[in-house]
Structure formats: C-alpha cells, structure tokens
C-alpha positions as CSV (number, residue, x, y, z in Angstrom):
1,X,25.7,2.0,-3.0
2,X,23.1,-0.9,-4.0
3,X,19.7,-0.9,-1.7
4,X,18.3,-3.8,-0.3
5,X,14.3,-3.2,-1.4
6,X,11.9,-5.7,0.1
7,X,8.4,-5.7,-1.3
8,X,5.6,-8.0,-1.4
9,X,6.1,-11.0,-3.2
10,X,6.1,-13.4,-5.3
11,X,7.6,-11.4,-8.6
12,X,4.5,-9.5,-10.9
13,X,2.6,-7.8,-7.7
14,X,1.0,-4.3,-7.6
15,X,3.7,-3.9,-4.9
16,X,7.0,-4.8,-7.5
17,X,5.6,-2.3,-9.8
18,X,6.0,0.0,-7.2
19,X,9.1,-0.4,-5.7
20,X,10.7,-0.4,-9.8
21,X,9.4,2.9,-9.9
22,X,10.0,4.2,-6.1
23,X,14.0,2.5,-6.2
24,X,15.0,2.8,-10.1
25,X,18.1,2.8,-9.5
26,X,20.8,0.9,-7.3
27,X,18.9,-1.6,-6.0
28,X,18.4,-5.4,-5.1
29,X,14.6,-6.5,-5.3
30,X,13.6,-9.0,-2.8
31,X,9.7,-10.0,-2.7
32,X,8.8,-11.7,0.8
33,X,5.7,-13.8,1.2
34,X,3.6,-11.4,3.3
35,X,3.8,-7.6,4.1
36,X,4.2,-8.5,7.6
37,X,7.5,-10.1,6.5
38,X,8.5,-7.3,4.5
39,X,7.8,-5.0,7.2
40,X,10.1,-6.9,10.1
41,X,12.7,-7.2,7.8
42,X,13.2,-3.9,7.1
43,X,12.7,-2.9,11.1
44,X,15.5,-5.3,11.6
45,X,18.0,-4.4,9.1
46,X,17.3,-7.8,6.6
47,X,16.5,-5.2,3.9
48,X,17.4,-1.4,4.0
49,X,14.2,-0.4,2.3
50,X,10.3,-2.3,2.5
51,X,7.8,-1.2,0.2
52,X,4.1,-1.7,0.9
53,X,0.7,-1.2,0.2
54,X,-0.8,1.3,2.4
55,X,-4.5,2.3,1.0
56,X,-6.7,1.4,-1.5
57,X,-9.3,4.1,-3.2
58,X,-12.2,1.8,-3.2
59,X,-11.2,-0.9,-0.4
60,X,-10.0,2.1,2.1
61,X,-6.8,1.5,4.5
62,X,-4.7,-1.7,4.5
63,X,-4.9,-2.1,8.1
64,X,-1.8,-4.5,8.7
65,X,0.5,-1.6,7.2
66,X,-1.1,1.1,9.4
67,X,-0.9,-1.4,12.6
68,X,2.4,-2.3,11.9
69,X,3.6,1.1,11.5
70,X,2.5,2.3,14.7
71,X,2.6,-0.6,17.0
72,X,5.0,-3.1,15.6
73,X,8.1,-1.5,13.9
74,X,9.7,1.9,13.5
75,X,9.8,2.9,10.4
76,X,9.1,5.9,8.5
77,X,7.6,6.9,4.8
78,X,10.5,8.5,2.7
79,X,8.3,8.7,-0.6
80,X,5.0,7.1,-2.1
81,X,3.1,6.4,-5.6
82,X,-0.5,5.6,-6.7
83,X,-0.8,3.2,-8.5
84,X,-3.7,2.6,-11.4
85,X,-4.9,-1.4,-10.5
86,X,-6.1,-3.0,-13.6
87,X,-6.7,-7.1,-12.8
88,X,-6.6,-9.4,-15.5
89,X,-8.5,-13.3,-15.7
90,X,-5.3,-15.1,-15.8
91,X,-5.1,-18.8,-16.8
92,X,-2.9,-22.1,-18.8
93,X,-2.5,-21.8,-22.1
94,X,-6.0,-24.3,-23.6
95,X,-8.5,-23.1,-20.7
96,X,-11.7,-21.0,-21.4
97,X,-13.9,-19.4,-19.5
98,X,-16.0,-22.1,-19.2
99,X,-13.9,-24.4,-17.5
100,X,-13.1,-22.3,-14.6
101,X,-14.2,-23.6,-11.6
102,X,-12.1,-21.9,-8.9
103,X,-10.5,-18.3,-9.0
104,X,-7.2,-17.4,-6.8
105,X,-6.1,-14.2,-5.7
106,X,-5.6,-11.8,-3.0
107,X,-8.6,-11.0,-1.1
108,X,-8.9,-7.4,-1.9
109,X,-8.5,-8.4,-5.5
110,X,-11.2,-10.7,-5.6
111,X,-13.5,-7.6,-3.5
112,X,-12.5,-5.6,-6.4
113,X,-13.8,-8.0,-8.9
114,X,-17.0,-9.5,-7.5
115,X,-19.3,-8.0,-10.7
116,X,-17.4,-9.3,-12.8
117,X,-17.1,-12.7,-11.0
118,X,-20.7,-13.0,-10.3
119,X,-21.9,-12.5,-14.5
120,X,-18.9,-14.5,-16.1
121,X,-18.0,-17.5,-13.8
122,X,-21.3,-17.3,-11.1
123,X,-20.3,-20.6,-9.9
124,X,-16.8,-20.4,-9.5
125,X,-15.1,-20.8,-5.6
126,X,-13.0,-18.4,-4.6
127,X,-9.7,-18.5,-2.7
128,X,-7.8,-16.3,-1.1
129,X,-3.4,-16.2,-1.4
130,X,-1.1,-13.7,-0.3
131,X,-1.0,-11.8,-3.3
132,X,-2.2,-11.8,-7.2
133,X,1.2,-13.1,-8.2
134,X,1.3,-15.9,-5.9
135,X,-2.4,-16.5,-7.3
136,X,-0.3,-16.4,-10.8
137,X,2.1,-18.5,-10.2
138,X,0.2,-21.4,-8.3
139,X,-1.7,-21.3,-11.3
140,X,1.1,-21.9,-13.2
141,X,3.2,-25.0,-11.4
142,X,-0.4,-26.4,-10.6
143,X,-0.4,-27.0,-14.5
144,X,-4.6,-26.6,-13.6
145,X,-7.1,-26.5,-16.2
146,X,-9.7,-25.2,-13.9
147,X,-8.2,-22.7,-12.1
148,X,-7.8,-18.6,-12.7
149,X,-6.0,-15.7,-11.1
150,X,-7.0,-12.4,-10.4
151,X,-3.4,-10.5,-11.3
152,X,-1.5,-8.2,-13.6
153,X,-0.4,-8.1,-17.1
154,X,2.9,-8.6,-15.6
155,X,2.4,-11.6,-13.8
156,X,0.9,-13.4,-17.1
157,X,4.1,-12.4,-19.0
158,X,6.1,-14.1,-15.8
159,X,4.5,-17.1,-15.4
160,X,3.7,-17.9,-19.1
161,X,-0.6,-17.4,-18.7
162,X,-3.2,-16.4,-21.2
163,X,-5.0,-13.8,-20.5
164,X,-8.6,-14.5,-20.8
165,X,-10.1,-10.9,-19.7
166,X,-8.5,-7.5,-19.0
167,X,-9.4,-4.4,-17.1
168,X,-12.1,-7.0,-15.0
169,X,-12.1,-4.4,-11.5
170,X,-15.1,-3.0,-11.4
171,X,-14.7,0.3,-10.5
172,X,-11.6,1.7,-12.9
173,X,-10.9,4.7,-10.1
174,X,-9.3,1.8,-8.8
175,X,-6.2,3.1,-7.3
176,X,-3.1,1.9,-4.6
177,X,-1.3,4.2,-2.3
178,X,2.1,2.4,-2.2
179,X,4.9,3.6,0.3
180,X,8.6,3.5,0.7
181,X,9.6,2.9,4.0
182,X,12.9,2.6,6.2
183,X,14.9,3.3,9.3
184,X,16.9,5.2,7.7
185,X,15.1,8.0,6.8
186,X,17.4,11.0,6.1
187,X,20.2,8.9,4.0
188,X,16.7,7.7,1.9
189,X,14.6,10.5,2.1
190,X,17.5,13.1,0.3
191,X,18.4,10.0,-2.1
192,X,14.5,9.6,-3.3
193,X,13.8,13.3,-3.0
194,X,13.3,15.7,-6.1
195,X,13.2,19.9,-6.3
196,X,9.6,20.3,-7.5
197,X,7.4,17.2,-5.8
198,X,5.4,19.0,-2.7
199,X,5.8,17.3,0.8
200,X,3.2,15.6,2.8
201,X,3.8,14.3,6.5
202,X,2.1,11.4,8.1
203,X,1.6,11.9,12.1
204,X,0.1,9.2,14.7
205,X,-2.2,11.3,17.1
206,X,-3.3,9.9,20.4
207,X,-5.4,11.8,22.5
208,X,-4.3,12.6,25.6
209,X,-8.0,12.4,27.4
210,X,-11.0,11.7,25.7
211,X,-13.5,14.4,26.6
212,X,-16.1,16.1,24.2
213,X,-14.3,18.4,21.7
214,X,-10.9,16.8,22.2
215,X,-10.5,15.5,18.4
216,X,-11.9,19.2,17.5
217,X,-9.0,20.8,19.3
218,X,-6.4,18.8,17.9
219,X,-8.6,19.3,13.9
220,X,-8.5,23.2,15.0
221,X,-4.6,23.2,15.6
222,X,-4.5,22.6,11.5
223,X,-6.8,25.1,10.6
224,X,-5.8,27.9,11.8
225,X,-2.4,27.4,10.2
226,X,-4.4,26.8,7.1
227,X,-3.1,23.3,6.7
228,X,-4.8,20.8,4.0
229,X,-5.7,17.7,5.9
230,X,-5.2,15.0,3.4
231,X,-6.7,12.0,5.3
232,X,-7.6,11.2,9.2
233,X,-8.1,7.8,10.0
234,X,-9.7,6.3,13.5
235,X,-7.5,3.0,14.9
236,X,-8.1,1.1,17.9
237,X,-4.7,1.7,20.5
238,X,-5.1,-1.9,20.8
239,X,-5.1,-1.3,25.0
240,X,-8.9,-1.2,25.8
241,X,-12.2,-1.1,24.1
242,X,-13.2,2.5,22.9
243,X,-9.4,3.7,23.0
244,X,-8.5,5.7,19.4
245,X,-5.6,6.9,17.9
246,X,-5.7,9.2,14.5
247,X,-4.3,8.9,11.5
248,X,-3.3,12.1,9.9
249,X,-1.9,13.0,6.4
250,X,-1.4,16.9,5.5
251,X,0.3,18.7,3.0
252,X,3.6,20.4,4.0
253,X,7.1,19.0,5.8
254,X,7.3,18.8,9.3
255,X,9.8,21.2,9.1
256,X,7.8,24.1,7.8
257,X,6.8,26.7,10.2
258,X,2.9,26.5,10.1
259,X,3.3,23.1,10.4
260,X,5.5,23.0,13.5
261,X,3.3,25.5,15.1
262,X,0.0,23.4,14.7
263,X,1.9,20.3,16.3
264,X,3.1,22.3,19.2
265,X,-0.7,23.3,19.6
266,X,-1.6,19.6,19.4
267,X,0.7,19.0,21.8
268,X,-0.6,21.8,24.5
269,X,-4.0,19.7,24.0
270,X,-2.5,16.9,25.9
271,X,-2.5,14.8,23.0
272,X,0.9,12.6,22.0
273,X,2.2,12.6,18.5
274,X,4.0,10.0,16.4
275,X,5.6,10.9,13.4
276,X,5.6,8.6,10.6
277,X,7.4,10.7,7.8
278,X,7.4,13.5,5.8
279,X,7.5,12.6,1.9
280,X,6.9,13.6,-1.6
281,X,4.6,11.7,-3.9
282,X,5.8,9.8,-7.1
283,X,4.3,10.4,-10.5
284,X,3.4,7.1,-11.5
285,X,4.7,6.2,-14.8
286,X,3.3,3.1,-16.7
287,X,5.1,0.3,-18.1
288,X,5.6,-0.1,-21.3
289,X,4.0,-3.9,-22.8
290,X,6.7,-6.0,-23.9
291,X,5.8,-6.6,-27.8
C-alpha cells in the first residue's frame, strides 16, 4: 500500500527531511502551505499521514502543533525524529553579501539567526514566509538581486541558489522534534515500529480542580511508578483566563503496567487525560550531498 504523507511545504523544508526519513518507503509526498493545512488534511482523511514540527531545542514548543493537537483534530503521534537545523544564506547566482538588502524565511529561522544577521547584513529587513523553502523559492522566481533566504542545503540544490554562508544559526544545539501523525494509529504505528527503539507516550492532562498541590498529585502519580518525565508543558484550555492544561511526555507505552497504574492514579485525582500517542523515536540519519 502507498501512504499519502502531507508535510509542510513547499519542497527542501526541515519538515520534508523528516517525513523522507519517518515514511521511506511506500509513500506519496505532499507539502501543504501551512501546518495548519497539513494538520486538517490529515484529520479529514485528504492525506493518511501529516508530519510536523512539534518543538524546537532553543525556540521551545511550536504552539500551533500542540493547539491543534488538542483542540482542533484528533490525531495521534505514531513515531518522531530530531532533527540537526543547520540554515544556510541562500541567494541568485551573481549576488554578494553586500547587496542584500532584505532576508526571507520563517520566523523561527530568522530568531535562530539574529547574530549572525545583525554582524553580516545589520541593515537588512526581515520578512517572515511560511517556511525556509518558500523563503527559497520566492527567492528564486523573484529572479532578486537583493534578496536572501534563511533555508537548507536542500532547498539551494532545488531552486538553483548559491550559497553564500553555511551553518549561520547561532546556537549549533539547534535541534527539531518532528512527529508522524494520523488517525490511524495502529495500522501506522506497527508499520513504523522497530524491535529495539524504546517507547515514549504523549498524554494531555487537565486538572480536574485547581487547588494547591493538584499538579503535585498528578507529578507524584509518576514517581512512584518510577517513570521518567520527558517534558511537561503548561497550555491555556482556551475556555477562561488562568485555565491550564499539561503537557506530558514519559518514557514507556501506555500499555506498560507502571504506566497504566500512574494514569489510573491521575485519574482518581479528578484530573481528565488525553492521550496523544505512544511512539518510538527515529535515529536521524543525514543526507548524503549530491556531488
């Protein structure tokens, strides 16, 4: 069977690199404009698969996936991969440095790139696109000679650019959380899976009054099964000021004993759970430069 994979467009994003690697095999790629788009299409059956950007190591949480996934669709994480971000200077063939004048990309791209930015092009605009590849390839119908994009190696092989700088973020722990997600989660989940990757599960906890000690009762339910907390994350509920919900990744399947005794604990606390998936993570594997 050939997957429909939807991921965040145009081609040579962060997000295509991801998906290659998530979906090797058996699949149809098909980049949407926004990850909002991606994200419907998948909740409505456009696509059988959406992959997405979920968290970045120095820019923290991409919110619209987190809202999305709790209050918009319902869809769950069948697999992830981190992925290394290097950003290039991207540009027409015949344009240096000094003739940039405005620099395109997606806004977290250009956070992650403000050093730079500031000591190599200090008067340069900014402005912001869906993604780096749509940066890249505005760049490239624009036919501009005093434009740049923030984008990836892959994008400049794509559109035809030069690139003028590599490896410009300026942090290079600069990582991406990327996830695989679907309604249909078993047929997916036992298609992606492998024998030796360890699980994590990704659970939506809303407290079910808000009294002092009530996030430390549902915190206490994991440790005293002894289970790793990987991340917890505070969200608005979106129904009144001062209303949370949590975020919460830990290590094990929701299947697993300890783990299905701390959620019936949370669940004595009053507190409603959502459950977003239970997944292994992908060993990112870079791709090799065309010669």
């Amino acid at each position: 069977m050939e997957y429909k994979i939807g991921y965040l467009g145009p081609k040579g994003t962060f997000t295509q690199q991801a998906a290659e690697q998530l979906m090797p095999d058996n699949h149809q790629m098909i980049p949407y404009p926004s990850i909002a788009d991606v994200l419907i299409a998948a909740d409505e059956g456009e696509v059988d698969a959406a992959v997405v950007p979920i968290e970045n190591s120095i820019e923290g949480s991409v919110n619209l996936t987190v809202d999305f996934l709790a209050h918009q669709v319902e869809l769950y994480i069948v697999k992830e991969v981190v992925v290394p971000v290097s950003h290039s200077l991207l540009v027409n063939k015949g344009v240096a440095l000094h003739d940039v004048e405005v620099v395109a990309s997606h806004p977290q791209a250009i956070a992650q790139c403000r050093q730079f930015l500031r000591e190599f092009v200090p008067s340069a605009i900014t402005e912001t696109v869906h993604s780096t590849a749509k940066a890249a390839e505005m760049i490239h119908e624009s036919k501009s000679t005093k434009m740049a994009a923030i984008g990836t190696v892959l994008a400049a092989e794509i559109y035809d650019l030069n690139i003028l700088a590599a490896n410009i973020q300026d942090r290079t722990n600069n990582n991406t959380r990327f996830v695989l997600v679907t309604k249909k989660r078993d047929e997916l989940v036992e298609y992606v899976s492998t024998p030796h990757e360890p699980w994590k599960t990704s659970i939506l906890v809303t407290l079910g009054k808000d009294y002092p000690g009530a996030l430390y009762e549902v915190l206490r339910s994991f440790a005293e099964e002894e289970i790793d907390l990987t991340k917890i994350e505070s969200r608005p509920t979106k129904k009144q000021l001062g209303s949370y919900h949590f975020f919460i990744d830990l290590q094990g399947h929701i299947d697993d004993p300890s783990v299905q005794r701390a959620l019936a604990h949370v669940k004595k606390t009053g507190s409603t759970l959502q459950y977003l998936g239970s997944y292994q993570l992908l060993t990112f594997v870079p791709a090799k430069k065309s010669s």
